[in-house]
N, C-alpha and C positions, 0 to 999 in steps of 0.2 A: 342916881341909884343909891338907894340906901347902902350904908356899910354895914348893917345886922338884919339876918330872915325876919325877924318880928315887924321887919319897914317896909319890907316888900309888898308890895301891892300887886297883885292880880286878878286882873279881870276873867271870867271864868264863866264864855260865852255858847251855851251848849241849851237848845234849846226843847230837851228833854226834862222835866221840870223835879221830876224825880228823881233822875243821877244827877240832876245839879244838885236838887241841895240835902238827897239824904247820904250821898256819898262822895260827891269830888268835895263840896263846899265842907263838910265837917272832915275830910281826910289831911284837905289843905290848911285850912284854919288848926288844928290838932298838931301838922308840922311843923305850923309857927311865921306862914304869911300872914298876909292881912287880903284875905279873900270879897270880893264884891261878886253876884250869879246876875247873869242876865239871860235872858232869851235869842236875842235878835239882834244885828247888825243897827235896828236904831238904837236898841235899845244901849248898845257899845258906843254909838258915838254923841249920843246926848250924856254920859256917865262922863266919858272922857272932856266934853266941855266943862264938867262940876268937877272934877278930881284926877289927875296926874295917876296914870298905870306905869309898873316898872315892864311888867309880862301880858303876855294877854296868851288865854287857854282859851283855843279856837275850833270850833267843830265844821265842819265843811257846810252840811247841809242845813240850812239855815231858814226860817220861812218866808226871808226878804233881801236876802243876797247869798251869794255861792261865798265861803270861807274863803277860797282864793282868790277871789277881789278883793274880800276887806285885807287879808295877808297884803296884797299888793299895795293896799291902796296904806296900811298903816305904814308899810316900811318907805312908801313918798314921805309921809309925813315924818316920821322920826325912824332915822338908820340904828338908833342905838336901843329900839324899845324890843324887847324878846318874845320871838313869836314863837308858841307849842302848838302845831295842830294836832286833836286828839278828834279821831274818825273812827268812823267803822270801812271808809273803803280802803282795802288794802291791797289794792293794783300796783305794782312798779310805776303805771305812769301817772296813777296819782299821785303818789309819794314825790316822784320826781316835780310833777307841774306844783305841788305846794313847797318842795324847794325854791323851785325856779321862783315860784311869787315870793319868796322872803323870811319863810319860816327856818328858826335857827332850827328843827326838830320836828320829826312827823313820827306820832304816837298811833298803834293803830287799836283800835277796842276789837275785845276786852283787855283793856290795860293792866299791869300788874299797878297797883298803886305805889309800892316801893321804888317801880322802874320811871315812875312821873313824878315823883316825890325825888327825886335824885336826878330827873332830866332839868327840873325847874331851878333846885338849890345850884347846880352847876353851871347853868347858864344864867342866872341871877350873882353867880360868885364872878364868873369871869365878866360881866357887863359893871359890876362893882368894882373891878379891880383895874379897868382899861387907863382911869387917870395916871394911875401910879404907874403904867409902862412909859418905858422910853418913846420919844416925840409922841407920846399921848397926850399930854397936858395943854389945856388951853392956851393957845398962844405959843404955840410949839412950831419949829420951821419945819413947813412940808418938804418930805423928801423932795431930791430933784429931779426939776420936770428936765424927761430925756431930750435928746436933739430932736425925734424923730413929734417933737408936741406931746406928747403924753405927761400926765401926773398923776398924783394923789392929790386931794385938797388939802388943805393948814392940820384939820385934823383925822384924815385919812376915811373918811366914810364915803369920798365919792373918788371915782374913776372919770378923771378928764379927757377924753380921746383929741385926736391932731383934728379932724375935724370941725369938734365942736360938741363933738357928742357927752354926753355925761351920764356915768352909770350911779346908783347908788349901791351900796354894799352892805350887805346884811353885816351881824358879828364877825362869825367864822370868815366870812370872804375878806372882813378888813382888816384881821388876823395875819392872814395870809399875806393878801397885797402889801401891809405894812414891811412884814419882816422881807420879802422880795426887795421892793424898793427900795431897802437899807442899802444892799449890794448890788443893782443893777448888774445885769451882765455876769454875775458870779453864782455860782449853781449854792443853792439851800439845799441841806440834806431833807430827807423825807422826816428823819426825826426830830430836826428843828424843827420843823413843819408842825408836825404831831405835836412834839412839846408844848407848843404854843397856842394849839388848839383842847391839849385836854391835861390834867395833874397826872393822869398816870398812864406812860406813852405803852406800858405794855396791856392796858385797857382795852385802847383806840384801833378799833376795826382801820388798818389803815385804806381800806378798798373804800372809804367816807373820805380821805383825802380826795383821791382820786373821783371820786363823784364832787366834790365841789369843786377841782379845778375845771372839769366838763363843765357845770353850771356857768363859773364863771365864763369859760369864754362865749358857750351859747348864749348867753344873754347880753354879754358885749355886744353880741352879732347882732344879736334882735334890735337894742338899745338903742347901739352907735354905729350900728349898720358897718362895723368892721372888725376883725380879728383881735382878740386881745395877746399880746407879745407873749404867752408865757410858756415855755418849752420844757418839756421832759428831756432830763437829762439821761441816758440809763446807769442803773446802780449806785445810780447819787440822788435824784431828788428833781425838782425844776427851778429854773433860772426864768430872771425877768427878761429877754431881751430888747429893752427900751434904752 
C-alpha cells in the first residue's frame, strides 16, 4: 500500500457505464486516487493480472458474476486488499452476506460522494498504516498459539483453528483478532476495540463492533466448522478465551 492517496489505486468495478465514468471515476480521480472503471468481473481480473490494486469499488450486480463471489473470491486471494461494495441493494441481509464475503464496507446508492470519498481515504489510511503497528511487521513473532491449538499466523491475517481449519481475515476482523491475542484470557475494552478500528472513537457506531464480532464467529463456524473463543464480557468489552 502506498503511503500518499495520489498511489492509491482503485479499481472501480460497476458496470453501469455512465456512473462509472461520468461520476465515480472523475469524483475519485479529482480526490486524488489513481482510478482504473471496468464493467465486469472479467474485466477485474484480467486488469489485476496487468497491474497491482490497493482497493477495489465493487457493485453487486454484475453481468458475469454476483459481487459476492468476486468479494469472496478477492479476499482468498489477498486478506490485506480493500473491498467497498457500493450497491443499490439495501437489505440488512445483503449488507450482512457482503460483510460476511469480505468487504471492509457496504455503500448503499444513491451514495453521498463525500461519504465514499472518506470510506476509501480511511480504509486505504488504516491498510497503509498496518506495517507500522506493533507485531505487524514482516517477520514479526505470531502471537501465541493457545493450548487449546488455536492461532493467528506470523502476520495475523489468518485464524488457525485446533482442527485444522483456517479462516482468513479481512482488515477490521485482523484489527480486532490481533489486539485480543495480545492478552489472551484478559477482557479488551470496547474502546480499545474501537480505537483501533477507526481515528475517532466517538465517530464509531459502536453497534459495527458488535456486528463484526457476530461475523467473526459465524464464519469461524462456516469455515472451520467450530466456534471461535471470543466472549463478551459485560461492561467491559470481549476477551479471547484461547
Amino acid at each position: 500500500m502506498a503511503g500518499s492517496l495520489d498511489r492509491v489505486r482503485i479499481a472501480v468495478v460497476e458496470d453501469d457505464p455512465e456512473y462509472r465514468e461520468s461520476i465515480l471515476l472523475p469524483v475519485l480521480s479529482r480526490s486524488g486516487f489513481v482510478v482504473v472503471g471496468m464493467g465486469s468481473a472479467l474485466d477485474l481480473y484480467r486488469a489485476m493480472l496487468a497491474q497491482p490494486f490497493d482497493l477495489v469499488l465493487l457493485d453487486i450486480e454484475l453481468p458475469d458474476d454476483s459481487g459476492f463471489s468476486i468479494a469472496s473470491h478477492l479476499r482468498s486471494l489477498s486478506p490485506s486488499i480493500g473491498i467497498v461494495m457500493l450497491t443499490g441493494r439495501r437489505a440488512s441481509a445483503d449488507r450482512r452476506r457482503g460483510l460476511d464475503a469480505g468487504a471492509d464496507a457496504y455503500l448503499a446508492k444513491p451514495v453521498d460522494m463525500g461519504e465514499l470519498v472518506a470510506t476509501l481515504r480511511n480504509l486505504s489510511k488504516r491498510i497503509a498504516a498496518q506495517p507500522a503497528g506493533a507485531g505487524d511487521a514482516p517477520g514479526a513473532a505470531a502471537p501465541p498459539a493457545a493450548q487449546g491449538g488455536w492461532r493467528l499466523n506470523g502476520q495475523g491475517w489468518h485464524v488457525l483453528a485446533p482442527g485444522g481449519g483456517e479462516m482468513a481475515l479481512t482488515l477490521a476482523e485482523r484489527q480486532v483478532m490481533v489486539l485480543l491475542a495480545r492478552t489472551p484470557g484478559v477482557p479488551v475494552s470496547r474502546e480499545a476495540l474501537i480505537a483501533r478500528l477507526a481515528g475517532d472513537v466517538h465517530d464509531f457506531d459502536p453497534h459495527r463492533l458488535e456486528m463484526l464480532v457476530y461475523r467473526l464467529r459465524r464464519k469461524c463456524r462456516m469455515q472451520c466448522g467450530t466456534e471461535l473463543p471470543i466472549r463478551a464480557v459485560r461492561g467491559v468489552g470481549y476477551v479471547l478465551a484461547w
